[in-house]
C-alpha positions as CSV (number, residue, x, y, z in Angstrom):
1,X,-50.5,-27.6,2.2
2,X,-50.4,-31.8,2.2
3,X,-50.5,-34.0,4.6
4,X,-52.7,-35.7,7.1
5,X,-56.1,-33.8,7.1
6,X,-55.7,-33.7,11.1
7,X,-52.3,-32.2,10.8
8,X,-53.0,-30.1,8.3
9,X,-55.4,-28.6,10.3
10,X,-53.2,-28.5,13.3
11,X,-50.5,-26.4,11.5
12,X,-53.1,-23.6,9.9
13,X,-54.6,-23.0,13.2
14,X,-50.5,-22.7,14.7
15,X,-49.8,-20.4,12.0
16,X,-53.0,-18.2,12.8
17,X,-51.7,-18.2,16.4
18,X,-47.6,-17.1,15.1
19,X,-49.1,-14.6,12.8
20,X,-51.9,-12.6,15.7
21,X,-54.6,-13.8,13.9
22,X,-56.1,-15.4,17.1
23,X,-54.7,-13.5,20.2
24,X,-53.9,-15.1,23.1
25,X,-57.0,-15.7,25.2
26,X,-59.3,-16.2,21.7
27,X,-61.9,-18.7,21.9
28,X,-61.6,-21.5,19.2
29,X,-64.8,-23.2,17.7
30,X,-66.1,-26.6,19.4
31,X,-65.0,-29.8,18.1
32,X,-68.2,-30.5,16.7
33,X,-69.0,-27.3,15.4
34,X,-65.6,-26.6,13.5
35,X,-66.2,-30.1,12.0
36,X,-69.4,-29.8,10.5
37,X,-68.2,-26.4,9.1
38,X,-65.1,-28.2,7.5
39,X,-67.4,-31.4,6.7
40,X,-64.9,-33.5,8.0
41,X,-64.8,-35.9,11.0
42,X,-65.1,-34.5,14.9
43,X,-61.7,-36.3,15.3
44,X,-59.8,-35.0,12.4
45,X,-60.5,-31.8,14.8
46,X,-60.3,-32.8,18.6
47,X,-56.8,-34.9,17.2
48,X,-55.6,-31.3,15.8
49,X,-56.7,-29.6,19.5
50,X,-55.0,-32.3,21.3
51,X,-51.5,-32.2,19.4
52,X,-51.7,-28.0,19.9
53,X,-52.2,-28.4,23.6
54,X,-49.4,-30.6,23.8
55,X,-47.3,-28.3,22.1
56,X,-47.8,-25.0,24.6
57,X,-50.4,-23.4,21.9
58,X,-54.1,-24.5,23.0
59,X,-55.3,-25.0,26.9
60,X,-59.3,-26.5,27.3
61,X,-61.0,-27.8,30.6
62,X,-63.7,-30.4,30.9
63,X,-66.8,-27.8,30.0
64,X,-65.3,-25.0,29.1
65,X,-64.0,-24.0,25.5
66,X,-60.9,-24.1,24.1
67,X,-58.4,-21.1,23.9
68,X,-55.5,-20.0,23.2
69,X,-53.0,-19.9,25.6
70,X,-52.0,-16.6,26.8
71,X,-48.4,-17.5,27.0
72,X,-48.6,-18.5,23.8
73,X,-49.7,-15.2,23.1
74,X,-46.8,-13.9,24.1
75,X,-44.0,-16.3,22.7
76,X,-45.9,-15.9,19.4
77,X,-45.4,-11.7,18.9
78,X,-44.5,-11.4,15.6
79,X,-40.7,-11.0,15.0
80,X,-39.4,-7.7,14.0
81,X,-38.3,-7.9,10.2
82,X,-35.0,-8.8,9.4
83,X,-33.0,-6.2,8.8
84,X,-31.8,-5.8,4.8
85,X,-27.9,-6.6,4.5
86,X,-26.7,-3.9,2.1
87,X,-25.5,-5.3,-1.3
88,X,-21.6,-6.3,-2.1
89,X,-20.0,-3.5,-3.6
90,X,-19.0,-3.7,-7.6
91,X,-15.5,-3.3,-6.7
92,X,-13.8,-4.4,-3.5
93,X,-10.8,-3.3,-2.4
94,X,-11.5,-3.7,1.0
95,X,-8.7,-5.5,3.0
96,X,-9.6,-9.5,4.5
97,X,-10.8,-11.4,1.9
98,X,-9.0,-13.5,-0.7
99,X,-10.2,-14.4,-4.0
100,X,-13.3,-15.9,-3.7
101,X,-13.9,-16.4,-7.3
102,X,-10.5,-18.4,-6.7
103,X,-12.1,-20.9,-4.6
104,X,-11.1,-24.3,-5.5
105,X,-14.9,-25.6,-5.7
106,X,-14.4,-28.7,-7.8
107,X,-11.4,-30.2,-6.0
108,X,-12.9,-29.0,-2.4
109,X,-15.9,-31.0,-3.4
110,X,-14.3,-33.9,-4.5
111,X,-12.0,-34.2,-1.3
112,X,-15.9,-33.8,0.8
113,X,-17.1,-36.8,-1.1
114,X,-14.0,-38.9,-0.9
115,X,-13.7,-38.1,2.8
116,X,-17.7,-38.9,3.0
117,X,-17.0,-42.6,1.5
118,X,-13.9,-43.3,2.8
119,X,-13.9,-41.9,6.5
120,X,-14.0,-44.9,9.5
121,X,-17.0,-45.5,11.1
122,X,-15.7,-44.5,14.5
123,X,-15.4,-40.9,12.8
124,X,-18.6,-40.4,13.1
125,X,-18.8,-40.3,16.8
126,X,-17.9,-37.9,18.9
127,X,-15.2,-35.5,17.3
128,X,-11.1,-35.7,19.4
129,X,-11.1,-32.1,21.1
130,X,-7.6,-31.4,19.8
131,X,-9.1,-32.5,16.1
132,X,-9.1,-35.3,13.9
133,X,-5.6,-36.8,13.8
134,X,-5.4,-37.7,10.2
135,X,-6.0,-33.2,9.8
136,X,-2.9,-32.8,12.9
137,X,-0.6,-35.1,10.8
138,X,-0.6,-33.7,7.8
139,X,-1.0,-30.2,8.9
140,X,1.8,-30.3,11.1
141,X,4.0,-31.8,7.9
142,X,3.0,-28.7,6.3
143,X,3.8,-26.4,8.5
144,X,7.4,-27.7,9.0
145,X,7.9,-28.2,5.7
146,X,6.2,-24.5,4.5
147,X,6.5,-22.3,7.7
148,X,10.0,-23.7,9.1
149,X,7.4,-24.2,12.6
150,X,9.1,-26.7,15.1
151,X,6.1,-28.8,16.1
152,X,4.6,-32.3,16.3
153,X,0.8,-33.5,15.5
154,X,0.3,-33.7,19.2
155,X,1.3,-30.1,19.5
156,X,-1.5,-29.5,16.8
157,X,-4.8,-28.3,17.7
158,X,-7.6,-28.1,14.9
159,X,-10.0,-24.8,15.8
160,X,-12.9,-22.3,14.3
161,X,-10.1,-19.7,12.8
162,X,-7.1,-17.7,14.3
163,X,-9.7,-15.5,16.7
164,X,-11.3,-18.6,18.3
165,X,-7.6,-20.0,18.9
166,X,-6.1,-16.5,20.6
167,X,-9.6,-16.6,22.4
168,X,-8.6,-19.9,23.9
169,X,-5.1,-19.7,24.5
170,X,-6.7,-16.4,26.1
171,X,-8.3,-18.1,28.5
172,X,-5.5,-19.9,29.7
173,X,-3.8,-17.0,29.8
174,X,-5.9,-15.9,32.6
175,X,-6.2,-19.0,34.8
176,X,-2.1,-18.9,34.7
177,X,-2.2,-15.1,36.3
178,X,-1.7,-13.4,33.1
179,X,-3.8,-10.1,33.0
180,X,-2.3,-7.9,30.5
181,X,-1.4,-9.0,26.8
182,X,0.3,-6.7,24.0
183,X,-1.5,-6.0,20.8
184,X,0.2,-4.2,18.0
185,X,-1.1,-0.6,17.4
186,X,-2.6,-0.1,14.5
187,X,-4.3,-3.9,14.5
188,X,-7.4,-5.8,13.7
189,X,-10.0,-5.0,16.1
190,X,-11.1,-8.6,16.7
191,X,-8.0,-9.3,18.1
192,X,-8.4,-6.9,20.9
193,X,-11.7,-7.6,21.6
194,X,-11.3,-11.9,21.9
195,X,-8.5,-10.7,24.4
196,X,-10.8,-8.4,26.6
197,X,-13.8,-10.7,26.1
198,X,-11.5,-13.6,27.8
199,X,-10.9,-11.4,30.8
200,X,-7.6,-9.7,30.2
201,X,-6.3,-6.5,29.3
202,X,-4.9,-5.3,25.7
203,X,-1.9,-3.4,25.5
204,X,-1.4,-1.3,22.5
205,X,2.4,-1.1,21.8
206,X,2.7,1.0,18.2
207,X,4.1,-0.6,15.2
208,X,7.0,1.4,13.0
209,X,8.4,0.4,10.1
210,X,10.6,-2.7,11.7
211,X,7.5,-3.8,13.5
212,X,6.8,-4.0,16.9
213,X,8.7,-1.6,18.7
214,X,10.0,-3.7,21.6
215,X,11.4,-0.9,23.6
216,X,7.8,0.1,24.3
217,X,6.9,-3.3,25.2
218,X,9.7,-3.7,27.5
219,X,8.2,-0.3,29.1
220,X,5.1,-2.1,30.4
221,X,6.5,-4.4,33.3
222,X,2.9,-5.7,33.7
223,X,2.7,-7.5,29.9
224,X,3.9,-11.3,29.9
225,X,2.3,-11.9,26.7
226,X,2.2,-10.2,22.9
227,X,0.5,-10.8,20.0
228,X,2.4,-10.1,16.9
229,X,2.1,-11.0,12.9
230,X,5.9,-11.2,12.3
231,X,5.6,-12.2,8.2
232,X,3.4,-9.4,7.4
233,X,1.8,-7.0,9.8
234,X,-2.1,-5.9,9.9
235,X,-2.6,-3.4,8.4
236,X,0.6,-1.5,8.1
237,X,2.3,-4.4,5.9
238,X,5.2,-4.1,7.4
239,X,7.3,-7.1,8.7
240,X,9.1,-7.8,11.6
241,X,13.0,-7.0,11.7
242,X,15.7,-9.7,12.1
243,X,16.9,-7.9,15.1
244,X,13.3,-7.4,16.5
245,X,12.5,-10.8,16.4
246,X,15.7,-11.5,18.7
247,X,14.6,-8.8,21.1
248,X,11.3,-9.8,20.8
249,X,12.1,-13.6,22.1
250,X,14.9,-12.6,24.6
251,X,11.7,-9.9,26.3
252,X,9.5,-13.5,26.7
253,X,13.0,-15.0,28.1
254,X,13.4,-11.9,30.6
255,X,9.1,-12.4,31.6
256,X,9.1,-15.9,31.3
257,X,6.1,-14.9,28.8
258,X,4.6,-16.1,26.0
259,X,4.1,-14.7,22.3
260,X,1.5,-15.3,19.9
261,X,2.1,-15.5,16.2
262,X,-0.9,-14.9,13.6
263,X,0.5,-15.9,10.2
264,X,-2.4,-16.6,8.4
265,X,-1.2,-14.6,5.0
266,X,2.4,-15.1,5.4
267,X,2.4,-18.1,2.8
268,X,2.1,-14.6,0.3
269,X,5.5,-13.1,-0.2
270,X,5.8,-11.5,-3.8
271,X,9.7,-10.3,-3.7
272,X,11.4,-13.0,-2.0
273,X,10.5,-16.7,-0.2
274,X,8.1,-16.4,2.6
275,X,10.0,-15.6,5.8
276,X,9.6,-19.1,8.5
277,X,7.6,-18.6,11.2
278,X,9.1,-17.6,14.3
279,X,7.6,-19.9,16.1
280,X,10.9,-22.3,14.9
281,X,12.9,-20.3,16.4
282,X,11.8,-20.3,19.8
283,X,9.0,-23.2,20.2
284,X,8.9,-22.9,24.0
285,X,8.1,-19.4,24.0
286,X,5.8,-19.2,20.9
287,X,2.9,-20.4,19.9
288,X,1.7,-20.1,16.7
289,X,-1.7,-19.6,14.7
290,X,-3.1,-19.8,11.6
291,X,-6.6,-20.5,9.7
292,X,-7.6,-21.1,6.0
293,X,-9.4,-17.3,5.7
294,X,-6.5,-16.1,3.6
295,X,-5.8,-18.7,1.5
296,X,-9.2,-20.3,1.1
297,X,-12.1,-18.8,2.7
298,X,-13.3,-17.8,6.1
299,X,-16.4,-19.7,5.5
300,X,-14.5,-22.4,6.0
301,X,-14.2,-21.8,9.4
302,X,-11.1,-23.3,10.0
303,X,-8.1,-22.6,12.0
304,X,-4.8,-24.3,14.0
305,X,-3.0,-23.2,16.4
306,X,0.2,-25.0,18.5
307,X,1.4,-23.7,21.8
308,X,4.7,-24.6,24.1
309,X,4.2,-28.1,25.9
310,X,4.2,-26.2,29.1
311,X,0.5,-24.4,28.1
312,X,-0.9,-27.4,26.3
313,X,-2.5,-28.6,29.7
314,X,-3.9,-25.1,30.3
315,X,-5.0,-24.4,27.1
316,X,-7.1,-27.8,27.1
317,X,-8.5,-27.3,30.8
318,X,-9.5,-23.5,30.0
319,X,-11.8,-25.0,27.0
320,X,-13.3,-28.4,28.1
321,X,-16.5,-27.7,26.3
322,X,-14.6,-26.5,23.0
323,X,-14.9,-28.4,19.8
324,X,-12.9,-28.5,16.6
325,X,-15.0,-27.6,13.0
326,X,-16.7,-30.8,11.2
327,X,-15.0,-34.0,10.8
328,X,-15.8,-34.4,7.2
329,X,-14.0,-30.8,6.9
330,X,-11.4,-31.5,8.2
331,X,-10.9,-34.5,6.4
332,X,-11.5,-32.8,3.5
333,X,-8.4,-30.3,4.1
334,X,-6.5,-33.5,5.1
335,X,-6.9,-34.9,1.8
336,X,-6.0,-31.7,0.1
337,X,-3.0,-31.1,1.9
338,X,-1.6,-35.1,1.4
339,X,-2.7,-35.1,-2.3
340,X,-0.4,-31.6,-3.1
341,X,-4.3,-29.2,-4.1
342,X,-3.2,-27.1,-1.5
343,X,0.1,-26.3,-2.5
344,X,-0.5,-26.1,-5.7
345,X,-3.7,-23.7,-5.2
346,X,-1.4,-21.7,-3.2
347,X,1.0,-21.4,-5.8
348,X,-1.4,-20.1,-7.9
349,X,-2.5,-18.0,-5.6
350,X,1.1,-16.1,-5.4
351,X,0.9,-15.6,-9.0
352,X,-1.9,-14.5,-9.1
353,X,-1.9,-12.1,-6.3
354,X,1.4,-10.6,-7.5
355,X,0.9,-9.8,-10.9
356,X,-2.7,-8.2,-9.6
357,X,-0.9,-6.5,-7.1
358,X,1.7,-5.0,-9.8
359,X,-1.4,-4.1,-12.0
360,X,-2.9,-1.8,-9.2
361,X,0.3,-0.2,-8.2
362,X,1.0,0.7,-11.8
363,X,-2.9,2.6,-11.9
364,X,-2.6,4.0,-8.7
365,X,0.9,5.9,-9.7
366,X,-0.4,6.3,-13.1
367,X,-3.9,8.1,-11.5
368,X,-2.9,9.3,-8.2
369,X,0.6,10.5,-8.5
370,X,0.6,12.5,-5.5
371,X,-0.6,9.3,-3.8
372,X,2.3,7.7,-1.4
373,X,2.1,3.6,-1.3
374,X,3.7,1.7,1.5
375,X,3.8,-2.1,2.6
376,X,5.4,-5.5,2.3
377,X,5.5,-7.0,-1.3
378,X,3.0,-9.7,1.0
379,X,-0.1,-10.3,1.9
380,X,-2.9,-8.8,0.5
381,X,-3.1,-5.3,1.1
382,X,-1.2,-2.1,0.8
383,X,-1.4,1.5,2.2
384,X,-2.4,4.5,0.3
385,X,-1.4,8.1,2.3
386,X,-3.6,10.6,1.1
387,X,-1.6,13.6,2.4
388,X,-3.9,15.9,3.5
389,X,-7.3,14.5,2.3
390,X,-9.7,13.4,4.7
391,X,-9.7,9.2,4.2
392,X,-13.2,8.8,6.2
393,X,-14.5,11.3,3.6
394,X,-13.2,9.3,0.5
395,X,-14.3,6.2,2.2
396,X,-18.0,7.4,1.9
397,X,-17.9,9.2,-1.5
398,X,-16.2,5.7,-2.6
399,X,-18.6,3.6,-1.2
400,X,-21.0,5.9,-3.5
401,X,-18.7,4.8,-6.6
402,X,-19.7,1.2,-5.8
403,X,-16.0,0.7,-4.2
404,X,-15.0,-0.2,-0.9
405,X,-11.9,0.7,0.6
406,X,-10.8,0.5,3.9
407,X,-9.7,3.2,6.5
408,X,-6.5,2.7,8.7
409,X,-7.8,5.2,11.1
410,X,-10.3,2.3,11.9
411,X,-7.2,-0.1,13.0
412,X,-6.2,2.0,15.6
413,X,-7.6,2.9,19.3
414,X,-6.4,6.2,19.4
415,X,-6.7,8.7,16.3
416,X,-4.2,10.3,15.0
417,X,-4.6,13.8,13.0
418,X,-1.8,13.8,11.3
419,X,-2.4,10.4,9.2
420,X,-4.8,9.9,6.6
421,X,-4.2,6.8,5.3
422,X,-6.5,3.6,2.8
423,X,-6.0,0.6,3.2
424,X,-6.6,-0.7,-0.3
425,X,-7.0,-4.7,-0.4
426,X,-7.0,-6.7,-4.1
427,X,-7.8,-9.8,-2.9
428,X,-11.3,-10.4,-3.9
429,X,-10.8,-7.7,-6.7
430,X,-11.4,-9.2,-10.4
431,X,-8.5,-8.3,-12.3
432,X,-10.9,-6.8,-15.2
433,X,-11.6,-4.6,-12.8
434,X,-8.7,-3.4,-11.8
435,X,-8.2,0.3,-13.5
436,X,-12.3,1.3,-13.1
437,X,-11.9,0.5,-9.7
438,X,-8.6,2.5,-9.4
439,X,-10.8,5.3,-11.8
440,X,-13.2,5.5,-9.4
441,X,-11.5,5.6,-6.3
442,X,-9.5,8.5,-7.8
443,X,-12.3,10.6,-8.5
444,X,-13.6,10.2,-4.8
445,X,-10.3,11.4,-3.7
446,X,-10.9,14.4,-6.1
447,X,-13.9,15.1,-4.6
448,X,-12.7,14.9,-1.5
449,X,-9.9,17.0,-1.5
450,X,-11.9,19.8,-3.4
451,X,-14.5,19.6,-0.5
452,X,-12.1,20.5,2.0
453,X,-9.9,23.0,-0.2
């Protein structure tokens, strides 16, 4: 311990009190007396009494002995122990992540310290609510350009990921007289819940193989808002029909209601171009949203989304106390974005992605031929139907194989008996590890489907 003698004293006789050592109520030593015994000076001790006091830890009176505080007592009960996060698995076919080994750490870094050197001095102030303009700019160019959205900078608002942005449109929702909003069935859970935590109700309205079904939709007469991933569905891969989408815009038309597009993996189309975003279609009925979690990395923590004009004011006066991620982020991912990295990373990216993608199709047919596969060429995730093999089962004895795979059954809010489907992601799986990944998830489907044979 260094420092001051006073203060080192001060912080061994804190930690004595944090660890229980001396309960609340104990008597401490007089001034003089702890002195002598530490052969220092009286005030090296009454300095380190005084400073505790002050902070809440010590209480004296003139003539009576120190102690410790009893409400320090209590503020100081030791913490229960963290509780152990269980290690990564070996092999991760678990849908959500993208290649994290892909992570462009030398250019990301480079963009931080050039936006660190070169950013105005009035960017270090208070951050713009909407986001840093120089990030709107260029992300909006992108998006036009890439995503065929019709939008403007102003349109643009920077946020913490696609959640916190359907969380705050959400919100606005709400103070507009909203109370139901459609969520496609099977979907990601957080979804739903940023909906019902904002004060509304989710409306599951099932999914086929052209998407949405927008007959069902129309069935709810109380829903004048949906939430759909036209480019590539979560987690049945599918994507939207040409005809859907048209129904799907003429139903907000018929409400005067609004639709929310998540396209944060729609820039990964293996068979064809991406589709646009839908959002160009129909700007004054959709608003669209996407974050870096896909391409990038969720710790990033970054997101956009872009609503109609007509919701911009409601969407700002919902979330006054809302702020965008940090500056030197953001102008980070500005720089990356103006200099080409971006595109070019997700370029790579595709490549990459597909010909992984190709490699575990190929294993899975070549090891589990009875195995049906289904979903987009996109994204990064398929399906794997098991037939009659229990999938929570080979999700456990997997997970015992060091691999973890995910269960569809945990996508949707109603089970279905019939269906016992994977959801097998590659994203964040090495390509070396590609067939003793497959290997292994093969023989915890064996296992499983002797176990209930």
């Amino acid at each position: 311990m260094v420092g001051p003698l006073h203060d080192r004293l001060r912080r061994a006789v804190r930690a004595a009190i944090v660890s229980g050592r001396l309960p609340a109520g104990s008597t401490l030593p007089p001034s003089r007396t702890l002195a002598a015994d530490l052969g220092c000076s009286r005030w090296v001790v009454t300095e380190a009494y005084a400073q505790l006091a002050a902070e809440g830890y010590l209480e004296s009176r003139t003539g009576s002995a120190t102690r410790v505080r009893p409400s320090a007592g209590r503020a100081a009960t030791r913490p229960a122990p963290p509780v152990p996060l269980p290690p990564p698995p070996r092999f991760d076919l678990a849908p959500g992540l993208p290649d994290l080994r892909a992570f462009p750490r030398k250019h990301w870094s480079e963009a931080i310290h050039r936006a660190s050197l070169r950013a105005a001095y009035p960017d270090f102030g208070h951050l713009e609510p909407a986001g840093h303009r120089d990030l709107r700019r260029t992300l909006a160019e992108h998006l036009v350009r890439s995503r065929g959205a019709a939008l403007t900078p102003n349109d643009t608002t920077i946020c913490a990921g696609t959640t916190d942005g359907v969380t705050r449109i959400a919100r606005a929702l709400r103070t507009r007289g909203v109370t139901h909003v459609a969520v496609e069935e099977p979907g990601w859970p957080g979804t739903r819940k940023a909906i019902a935590d904002a004060g509304l109700m989710p409306v599951s309205i099932n999914v086929d193989g052209h998407g949405l079904q927008v007959d069902l939709l129309r069935a709810q007469s109380r829903i004048q808002a949906a939430i759909v991933a036209p480019a590539h569905q979560f987690p049945t891969g599918t994507v939207l029909a040409p005809a859907r989408r048209a129904e799907l815009i003429a139903w907000a038309d018929e409400v005067d209601g609004i639709i929310l597009e998540e396209d944060k993996d729609a820039d990964f189309r293996y068979d064809r171009r991406p589709v646009a975003a839908m959002q160009g279609m129909a700007p004054s009925r959709v608003a669209l949203l996407g974050s870096l979690s896909k391409t990038l990395s969720p710790a990033l923590r970054i997101g956009w989304f872009a609503v109609p004009h007509r919701w911009a004011a409601a969407v700002r006066a919902a979330n006054p106390m809302e702020l965008p991620p940090p500056v030197l982020d953001q102008l980070a991912l500005a720089a990356f974005l103006d200099s080409g990295g971006y595109d070019r990373h997700l370029r790579a990216s595709r490549r990459r992605y597909r010909a992984r993608r190709d490699t575990l199709m190929a294993q899975l047919s070549r090891q589990l031929p009875s195995a049906r596969m289904s979903g987009a060429a996109a994204g990064l995730h398929l399906l794997l139907h098991l037939g009659t093999t229990d999938a929570a089962s080979v999700v456990a004895l997997a997970a015992k194989e060091g691999v973890r795979v995910g269960n569809l059954a945990d996508y949707r809010t109603a089970t279905d008996p019939a269906e016992s489907t994977l959801v097998v992601g590659y994203g964040n799986l090495a390509d070396s590890s590609v067939n003793e990944a497959v290997g292994r998830l093969a023989r915890a489907i064996e296992r499983a489907t002797a176990v209930r044979a």
